[in-house]
N, C-alpha and C positions, 0 to 999 in steps of 0.2 A: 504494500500500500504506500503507496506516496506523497508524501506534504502535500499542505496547497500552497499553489503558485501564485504570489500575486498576478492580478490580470489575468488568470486561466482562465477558460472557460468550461470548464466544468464544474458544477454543483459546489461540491465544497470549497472549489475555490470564491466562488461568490458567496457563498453562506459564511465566511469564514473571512471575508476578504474586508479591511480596513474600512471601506463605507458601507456596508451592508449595514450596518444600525445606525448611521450619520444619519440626521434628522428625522427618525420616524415622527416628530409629531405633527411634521411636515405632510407627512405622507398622506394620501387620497387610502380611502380604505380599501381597495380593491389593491392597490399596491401591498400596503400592509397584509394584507391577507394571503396575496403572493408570496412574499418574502415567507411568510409564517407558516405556507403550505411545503415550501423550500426546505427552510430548515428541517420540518418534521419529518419529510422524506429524507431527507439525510441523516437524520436521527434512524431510521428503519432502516435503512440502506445499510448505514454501517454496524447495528446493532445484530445485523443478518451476516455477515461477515466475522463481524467475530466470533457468534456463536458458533459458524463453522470452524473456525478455528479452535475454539474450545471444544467442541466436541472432538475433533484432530487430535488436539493436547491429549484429551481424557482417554482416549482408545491407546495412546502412546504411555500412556503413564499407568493406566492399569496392566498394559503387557510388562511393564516395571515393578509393579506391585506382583503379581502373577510369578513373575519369577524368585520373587525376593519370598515367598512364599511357598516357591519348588510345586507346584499345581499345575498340572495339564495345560498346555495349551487351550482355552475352547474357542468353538469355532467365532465367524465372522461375527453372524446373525448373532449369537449369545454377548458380544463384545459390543453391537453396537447397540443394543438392545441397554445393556449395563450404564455406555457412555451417556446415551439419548435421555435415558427416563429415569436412570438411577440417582438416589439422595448424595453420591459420594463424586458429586461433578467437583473439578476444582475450581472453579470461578462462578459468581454470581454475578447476575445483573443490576440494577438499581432499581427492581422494582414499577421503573417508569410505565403507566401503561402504554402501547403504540397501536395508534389503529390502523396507518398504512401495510400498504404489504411491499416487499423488497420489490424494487422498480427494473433492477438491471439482475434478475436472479444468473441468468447466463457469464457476465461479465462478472460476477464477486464469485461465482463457482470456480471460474478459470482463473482470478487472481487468489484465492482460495491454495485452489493446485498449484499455483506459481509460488507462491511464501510456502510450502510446504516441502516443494523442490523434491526429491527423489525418494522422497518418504516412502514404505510399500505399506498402505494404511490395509490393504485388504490381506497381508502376510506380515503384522509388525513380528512376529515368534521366531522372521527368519533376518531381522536386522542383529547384529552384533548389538552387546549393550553398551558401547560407545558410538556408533552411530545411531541409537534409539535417545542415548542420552542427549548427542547434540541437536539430535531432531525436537526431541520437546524443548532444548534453550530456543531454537529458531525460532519454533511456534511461538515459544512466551514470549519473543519478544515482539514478535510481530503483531501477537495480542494485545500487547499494551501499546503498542503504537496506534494501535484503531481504536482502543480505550479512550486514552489520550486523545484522539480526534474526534471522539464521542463524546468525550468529557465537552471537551469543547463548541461544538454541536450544539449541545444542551445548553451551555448559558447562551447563548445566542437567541435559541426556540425559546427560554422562557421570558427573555425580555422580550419577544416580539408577543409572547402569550401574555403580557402584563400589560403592554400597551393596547394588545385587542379590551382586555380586560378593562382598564383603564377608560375607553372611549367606551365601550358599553355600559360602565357604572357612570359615565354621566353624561349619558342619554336616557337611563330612568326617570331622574326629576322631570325630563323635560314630557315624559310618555306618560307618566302621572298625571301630570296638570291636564295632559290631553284627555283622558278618559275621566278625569274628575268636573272636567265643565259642562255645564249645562246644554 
């Protein structure tokens, strides 16, 4: 995953980029609501990304645990079954709820397999445990780079969600007085 670029033109680099919150009170609400539909897809987008990667981690780190415990190989299906729904993930989310759905699932699959690089996710049993070990340092760190850019993401989406907020709590009074006149 790669920084944003000022002036890129992709997503994050506009969600992310020095004027993206320069005067929203400026802003026409259709704008604002843009920007605000932006971020929160990039919130999803990258939130879909890393969870692939943590699930990545967790299939890599329980073939670690597996060993270190002298227990049978099991198979694929039992491993990812374990990684996906099981209480012993190593990383959590924030809880945040998100209602989009990942926008580019093709494109963060394939950069997914790219930060992963020659991983053999569906045979980890037959990686050495030093190339298992450097495989999950990769993963974490590439983890926390999209954390990191999540993290970031997120303040972004909640000042733009404070400013919707913000202009809807004061268009009340004025929706009041409307339906309270004669």
């Amino acid at each position: 995953m790669s920084q944003p670029i000022p002036g890129g033109r992709r997503r994050v680099d506009r969600v992310l980029g020095e004027d993206f919150l320069t005067g929203l009170s400026d802003l026409d609400l259709g704008e604002l609501r843009h920007r605000r539909a932006d971020a929160d897809q990039e919130e999803t987008d990258l939130s879909f990304i890393r969870r692939m990667l943590q699930g990545r981690i967790d299939l890599l780190v329980g073939e670690i645990d597996r060993r270190d415990r002298g227990e049978p190989a099991p198979s694929l299906q039992d491993r990812l079954t374990a990684a996906m729904g099981g209480e012993e993930r190593s990383t959590r989310g924030s809880g945040r709820h998100l209602d989009n759905e990942p926008s580019r699932l093709g494109e963060y699959r394939r950069a997914a397999e790219r930060l992963a690089g020659t991983v053999a996710f569906s045979d980890p049993a037959s990686l050495s445990d030093e190339a298992l070990a450097a495989a999950v340092q990769r993963l974490r760190t590439q983890e926390a780079e999209v954390s990191d850019l999540r993290r970031r993401v997120q303040t972004v989406a909640d000042v733009l969600h404070e400013e919707m907020g913000r202009r809807m709590a004061a268009e009340l009074p004025d929706q009041a007085e409307e339906t309270a006149a004669p």
